[in-house]
C-alpha positions as CSV (number, residue, x, y, z in Angstrom):
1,X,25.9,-78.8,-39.0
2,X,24.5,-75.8,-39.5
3,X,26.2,-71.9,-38.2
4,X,24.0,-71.0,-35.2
5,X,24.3,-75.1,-34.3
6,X,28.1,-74.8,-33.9
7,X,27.3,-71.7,-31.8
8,X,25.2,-73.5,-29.9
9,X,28.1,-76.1,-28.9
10,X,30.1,-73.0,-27.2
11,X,27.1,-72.1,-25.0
12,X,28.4,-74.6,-22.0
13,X,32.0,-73.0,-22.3
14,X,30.1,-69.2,-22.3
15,X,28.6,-70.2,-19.5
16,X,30.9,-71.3,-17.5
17,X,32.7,-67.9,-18.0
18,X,29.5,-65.9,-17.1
19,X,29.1,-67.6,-13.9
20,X,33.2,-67.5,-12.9
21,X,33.4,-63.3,-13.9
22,X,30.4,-62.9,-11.4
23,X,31.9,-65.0,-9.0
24,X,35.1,-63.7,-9.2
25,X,33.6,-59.6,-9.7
26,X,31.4,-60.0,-6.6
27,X,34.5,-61.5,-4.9
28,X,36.5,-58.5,-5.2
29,X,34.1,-55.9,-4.4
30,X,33.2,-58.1,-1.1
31,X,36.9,-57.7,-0.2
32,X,37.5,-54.5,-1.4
33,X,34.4,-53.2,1.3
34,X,35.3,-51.6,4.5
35,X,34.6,-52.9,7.6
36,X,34.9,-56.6,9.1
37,X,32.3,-59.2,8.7
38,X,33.2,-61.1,11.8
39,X,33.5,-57.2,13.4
40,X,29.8,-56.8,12.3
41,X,28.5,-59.6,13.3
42,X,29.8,-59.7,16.6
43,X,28.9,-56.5,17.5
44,X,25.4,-57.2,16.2
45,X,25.0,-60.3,18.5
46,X,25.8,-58.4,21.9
47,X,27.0,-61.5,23.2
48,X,29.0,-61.3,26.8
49,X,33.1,-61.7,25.1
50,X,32.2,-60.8,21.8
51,X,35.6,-59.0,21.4
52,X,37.8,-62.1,22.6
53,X,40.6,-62.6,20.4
54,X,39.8,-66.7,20.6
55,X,36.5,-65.8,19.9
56,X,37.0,-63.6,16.7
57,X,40.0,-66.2,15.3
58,X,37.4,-69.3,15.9
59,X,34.7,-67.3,13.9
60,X,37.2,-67.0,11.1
61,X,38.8,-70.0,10.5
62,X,35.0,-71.3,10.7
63,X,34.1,-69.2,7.6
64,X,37.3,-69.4,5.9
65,X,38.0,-65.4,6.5
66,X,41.7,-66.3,8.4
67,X,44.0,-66.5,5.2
68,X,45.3,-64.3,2.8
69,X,43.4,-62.8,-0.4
70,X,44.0,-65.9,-2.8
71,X,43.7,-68.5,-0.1
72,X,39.8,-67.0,0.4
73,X,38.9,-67.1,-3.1
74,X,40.7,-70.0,-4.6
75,X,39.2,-71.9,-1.3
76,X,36.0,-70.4,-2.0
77,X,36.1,-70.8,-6.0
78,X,36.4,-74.7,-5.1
79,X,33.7,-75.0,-2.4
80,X,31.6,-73.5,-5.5
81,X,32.7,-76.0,-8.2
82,X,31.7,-78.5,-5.7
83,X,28.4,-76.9,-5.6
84,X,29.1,-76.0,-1.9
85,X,28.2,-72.6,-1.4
86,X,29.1,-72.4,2.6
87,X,27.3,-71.0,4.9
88,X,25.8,-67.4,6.1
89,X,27.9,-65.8,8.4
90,X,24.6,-64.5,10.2
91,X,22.7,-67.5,10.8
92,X,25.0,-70.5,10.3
93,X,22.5,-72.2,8.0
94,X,23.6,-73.4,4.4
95,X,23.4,-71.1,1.9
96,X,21.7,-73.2,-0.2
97,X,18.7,-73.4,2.6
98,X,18.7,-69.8,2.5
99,X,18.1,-69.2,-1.4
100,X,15.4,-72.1,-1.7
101,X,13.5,-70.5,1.1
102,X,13.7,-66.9,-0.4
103,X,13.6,-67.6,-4.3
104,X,9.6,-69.1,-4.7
105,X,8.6,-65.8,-3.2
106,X,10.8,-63.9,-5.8
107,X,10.1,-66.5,-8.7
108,X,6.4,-65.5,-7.8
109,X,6.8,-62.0,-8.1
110,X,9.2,-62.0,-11.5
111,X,6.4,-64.3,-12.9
112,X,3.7,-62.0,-12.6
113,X,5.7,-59.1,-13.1
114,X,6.6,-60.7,-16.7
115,X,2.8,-62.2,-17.3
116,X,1.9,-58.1,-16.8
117,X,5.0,-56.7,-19.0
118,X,4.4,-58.3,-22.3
119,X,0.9,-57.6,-22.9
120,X,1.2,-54.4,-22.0
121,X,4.3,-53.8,-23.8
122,X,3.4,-55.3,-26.9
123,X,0.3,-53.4,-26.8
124,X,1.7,-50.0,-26.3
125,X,3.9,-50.7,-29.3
126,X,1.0,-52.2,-31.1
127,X,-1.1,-49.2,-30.5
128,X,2.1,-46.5,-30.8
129,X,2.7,-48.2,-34.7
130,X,-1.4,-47.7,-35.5
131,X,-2.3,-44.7,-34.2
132,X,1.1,-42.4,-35.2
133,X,1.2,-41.5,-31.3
134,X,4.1,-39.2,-29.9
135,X,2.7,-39.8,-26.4
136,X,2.4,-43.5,-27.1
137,X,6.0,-43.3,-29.2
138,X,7.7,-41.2,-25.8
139,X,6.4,-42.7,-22.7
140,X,8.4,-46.1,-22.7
141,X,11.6,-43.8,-22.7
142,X,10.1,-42.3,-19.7
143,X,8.9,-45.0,-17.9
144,X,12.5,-46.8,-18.1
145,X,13.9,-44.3,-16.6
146,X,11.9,-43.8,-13.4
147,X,13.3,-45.2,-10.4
148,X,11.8,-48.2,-9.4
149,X,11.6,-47.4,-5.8
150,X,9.8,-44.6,-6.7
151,X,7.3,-46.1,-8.9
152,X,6.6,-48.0,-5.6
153,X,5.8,-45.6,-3.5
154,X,3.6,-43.5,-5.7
155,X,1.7,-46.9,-6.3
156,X,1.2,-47.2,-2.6
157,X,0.4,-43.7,-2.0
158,X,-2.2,-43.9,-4.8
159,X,-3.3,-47.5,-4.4
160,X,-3.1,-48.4,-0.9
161,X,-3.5,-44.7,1.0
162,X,-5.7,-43.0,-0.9
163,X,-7.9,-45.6,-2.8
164,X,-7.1,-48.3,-0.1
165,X,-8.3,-50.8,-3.0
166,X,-4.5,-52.7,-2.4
167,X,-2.8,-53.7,1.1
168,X,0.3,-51.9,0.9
169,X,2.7,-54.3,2.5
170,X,3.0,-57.9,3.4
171,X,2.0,-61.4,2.2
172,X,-1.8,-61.8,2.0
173,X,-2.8,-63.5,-1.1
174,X,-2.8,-62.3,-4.4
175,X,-3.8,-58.7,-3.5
176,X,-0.7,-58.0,-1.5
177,X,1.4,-59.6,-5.4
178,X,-0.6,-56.6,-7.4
179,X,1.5,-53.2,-6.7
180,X,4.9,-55.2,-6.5
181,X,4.3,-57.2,-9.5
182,X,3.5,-53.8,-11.5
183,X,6.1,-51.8,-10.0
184,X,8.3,-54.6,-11.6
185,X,6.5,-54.8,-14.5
186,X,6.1,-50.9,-16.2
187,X,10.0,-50.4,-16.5
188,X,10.3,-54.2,-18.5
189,X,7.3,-53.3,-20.7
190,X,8.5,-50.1,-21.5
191,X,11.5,-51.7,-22.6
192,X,9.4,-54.4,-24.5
193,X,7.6,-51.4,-26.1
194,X,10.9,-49.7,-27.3
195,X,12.2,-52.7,-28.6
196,X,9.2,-54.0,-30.6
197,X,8.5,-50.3,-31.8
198,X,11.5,-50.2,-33.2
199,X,11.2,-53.5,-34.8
200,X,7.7,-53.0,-36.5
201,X,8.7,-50.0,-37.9
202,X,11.3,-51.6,-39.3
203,X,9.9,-54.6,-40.3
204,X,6.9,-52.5,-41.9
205,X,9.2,-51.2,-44.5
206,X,10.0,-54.7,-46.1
207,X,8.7,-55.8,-49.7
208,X,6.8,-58.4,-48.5
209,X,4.6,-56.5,-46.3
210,X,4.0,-53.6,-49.3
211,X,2.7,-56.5,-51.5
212,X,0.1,-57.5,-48.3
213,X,-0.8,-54.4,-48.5
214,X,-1.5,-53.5,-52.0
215,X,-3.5,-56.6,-52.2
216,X,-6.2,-55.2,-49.7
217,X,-5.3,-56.8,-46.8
218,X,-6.3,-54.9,-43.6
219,X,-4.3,-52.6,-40.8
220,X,-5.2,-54.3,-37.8
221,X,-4.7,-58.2,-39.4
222,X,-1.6,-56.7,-41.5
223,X,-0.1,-55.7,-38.1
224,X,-1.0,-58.5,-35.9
225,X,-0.6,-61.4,-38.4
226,X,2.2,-60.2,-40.5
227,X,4.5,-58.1,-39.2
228,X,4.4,-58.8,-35.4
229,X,5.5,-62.5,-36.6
230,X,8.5,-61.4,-37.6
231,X,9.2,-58.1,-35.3
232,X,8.8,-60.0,-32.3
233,X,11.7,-61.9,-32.7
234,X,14.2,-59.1,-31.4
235,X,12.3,-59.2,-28.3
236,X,13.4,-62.2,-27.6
237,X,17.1,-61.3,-27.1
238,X,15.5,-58.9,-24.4
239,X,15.2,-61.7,-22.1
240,X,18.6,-61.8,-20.0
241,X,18.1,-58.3,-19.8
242,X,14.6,-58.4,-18.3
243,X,16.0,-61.0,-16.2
244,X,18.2,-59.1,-14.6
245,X,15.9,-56.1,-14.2
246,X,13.1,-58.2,-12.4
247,X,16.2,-59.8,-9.9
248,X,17.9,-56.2,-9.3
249,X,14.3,-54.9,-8.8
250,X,13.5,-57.3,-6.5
251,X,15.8,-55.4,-4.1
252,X,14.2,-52.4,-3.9
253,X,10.4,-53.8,-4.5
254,X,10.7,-56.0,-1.8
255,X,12.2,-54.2,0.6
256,X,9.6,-51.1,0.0
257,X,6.7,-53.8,0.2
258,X,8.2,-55.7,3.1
259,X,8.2,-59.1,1.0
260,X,10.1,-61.8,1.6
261,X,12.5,-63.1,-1.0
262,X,15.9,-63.3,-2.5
263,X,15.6,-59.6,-3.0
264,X,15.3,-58.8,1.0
265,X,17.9,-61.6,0.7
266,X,20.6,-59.9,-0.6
267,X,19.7,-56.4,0.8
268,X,20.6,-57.4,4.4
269,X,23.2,-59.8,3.3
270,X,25.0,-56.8,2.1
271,X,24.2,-54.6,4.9
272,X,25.9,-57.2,7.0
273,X,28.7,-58.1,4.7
274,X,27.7,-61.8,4.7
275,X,30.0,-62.9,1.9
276,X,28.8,-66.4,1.8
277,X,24.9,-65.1,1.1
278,X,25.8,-62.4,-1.6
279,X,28.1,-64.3,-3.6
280,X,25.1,-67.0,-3.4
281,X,22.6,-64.8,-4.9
282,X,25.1,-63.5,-7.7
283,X,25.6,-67.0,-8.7
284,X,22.1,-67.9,-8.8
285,X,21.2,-64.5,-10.5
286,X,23.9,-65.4,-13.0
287,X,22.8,-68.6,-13.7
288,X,19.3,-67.6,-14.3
289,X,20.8,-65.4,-16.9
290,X,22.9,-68.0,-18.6
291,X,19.7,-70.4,-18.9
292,X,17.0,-67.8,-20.1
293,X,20.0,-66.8,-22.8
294,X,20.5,-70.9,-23.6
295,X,16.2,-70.9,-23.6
296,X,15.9,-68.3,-26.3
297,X,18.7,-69.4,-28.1
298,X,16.6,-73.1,-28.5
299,X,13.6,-71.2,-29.1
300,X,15.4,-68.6,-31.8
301,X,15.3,-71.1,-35.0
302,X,11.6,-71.8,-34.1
303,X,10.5,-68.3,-35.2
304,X,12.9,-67.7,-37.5
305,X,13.4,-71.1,-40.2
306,X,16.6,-69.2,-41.6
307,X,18.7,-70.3,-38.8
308,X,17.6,-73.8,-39.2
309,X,18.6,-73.9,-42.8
310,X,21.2,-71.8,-43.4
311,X,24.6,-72.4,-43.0
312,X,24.6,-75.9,-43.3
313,X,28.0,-77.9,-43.7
């Protein structure tokens, strides 16, 4: 059994501590908010005895809010391991119901947002590498750290009120995915761009790809063929990271877009401290992580035969 296969074997147990941290961290700073959930949403519903005392206690056993600190989460913690993840304190619906409705739309969006940021991150580090470009060399750094929201509204202002070639908001087909998907997409393949630069450059410096080169073989097929192979690999590991961009982007993007989705999801679950809903979508944002991590950890000793043969016991 090989190093990285052993490794492998501790992914379950690494996961199961990802998910439980988030859990547990989102937990805590649920708690640790001001304000009352039950408070909120009874003063949001303007319901005739909102305030009753019966009213307010029957609304908290319901949602398991009436005991103590470790009563919530060890009640909640094994409602979870049961794969029970309650229900929203808004609607009353499972939260389950409420994360398949919203997460196609997102899943959609992170898709297209991804299918735009590796070509186009791959190619400004292509292109950065062959042409000895400062402009080409800087702009990723920039780019990462533009806000996202930001990004979205000068796309609309440019795409939607000034060109009106885009609509600027809503659900109409694949126009309305365009602005979203590339507000998503220029911070991930400005990250894909820094990464891979820094990898090519790297990788150009090795003896193998001085002896391509002294024995004629061209820039472009040098580049592409040869040392992309292997400088693409790093990339890889950039995967829970772009992850987690697209999901935490979705917030914003989706809210200045007026998309449905887990983003608008969690943004009002939070503005109404609906416990059940945000721990749901940190869960399921954690375990997107832990699987795309497990996915390139398969996918790892397919590029790179070393960790297939090395190690072996």
């Amino acid at each position: 059994m090989t190093t990285f296969s052993r490794a492998l074997l501790w992914r379950p147990a690494q996961a199961a501590l990802v998910l439980w941290a988030a859990f547990s961290l989102s937990f805590a700073i649920l708690y640790a908010l001001p304000g009352d959930p039950v408070a909120i949403l009874l003063a949001q519903s303007g319901e005739p005895g909102a305030a009753d005392p019966a009213r307010v206690a029957e609304l908290r056993a319901r949602h398991h809010l009436d005991g103590s600190l470790w009563q919530q989460y060890g009640g909640a913690l094994w409602r979870v391991l049961q794969l029970d993840l309650g229900t929203s304190l808004q609607t009353g619906k499972p939260v389950t119901e409420a994360l398949a409705a919203a997460l196609p739309a997102t899943l959609a969006l992170a898709l297209a947002a991804l299918l735009v940021a590796l070509p186009l991150g791959i190619a400004v580090a292509l292109l950065a590498h062959h042409w000895r470009s400062p402009l080409l060399h800087n702009a990723p750094a920039v780019v990462v750290s533009l806000p996202t929201f930001w990004v979205g509204l000068l796309l609309l202002q440019l795409f939607s009120f000034r060109l009106h070639w885009l609509p600027a908001m809503g659900e109409h087909g694949l126009a309305s995915l365009v602005l979203p998907a590339l507000t998503l997409a220029l911070p991930c393949a400005a990250m894909i761009a820094q990464v891979l630069g820094r990898s090519i450059a790297s990788v150009s410096q090795q003896p193998f790809v001085q002896a391509l080169r002294s024995k004629g073989v061209g820039p472009w097929r040098l580049l592409c063929r040869h040392i992309l192979h292997n400088a693409v690999i790093p990339v890889l590991s950039l995967t829970g990271s772009l992850l987690g961009n697209l999901l935490a982007g979705a917030v914003v993007t989706e809210t200045v877009f007026s998309r449905d989705g887990v983003g608008r999801l969690a943004q009002a679950a939070v503005a109404s401290q609906d416990i059940a809903v945000v721990q749901g979508v940190v869960l399921l944002a954690a375990a997107l992580y832990v699987l795309s991590n497990l996915l390139v950890d398969l996918i790892y000793p397919r590029l790179d035969p070393r960790l297939r043969q090395g190690g072996q016991s």
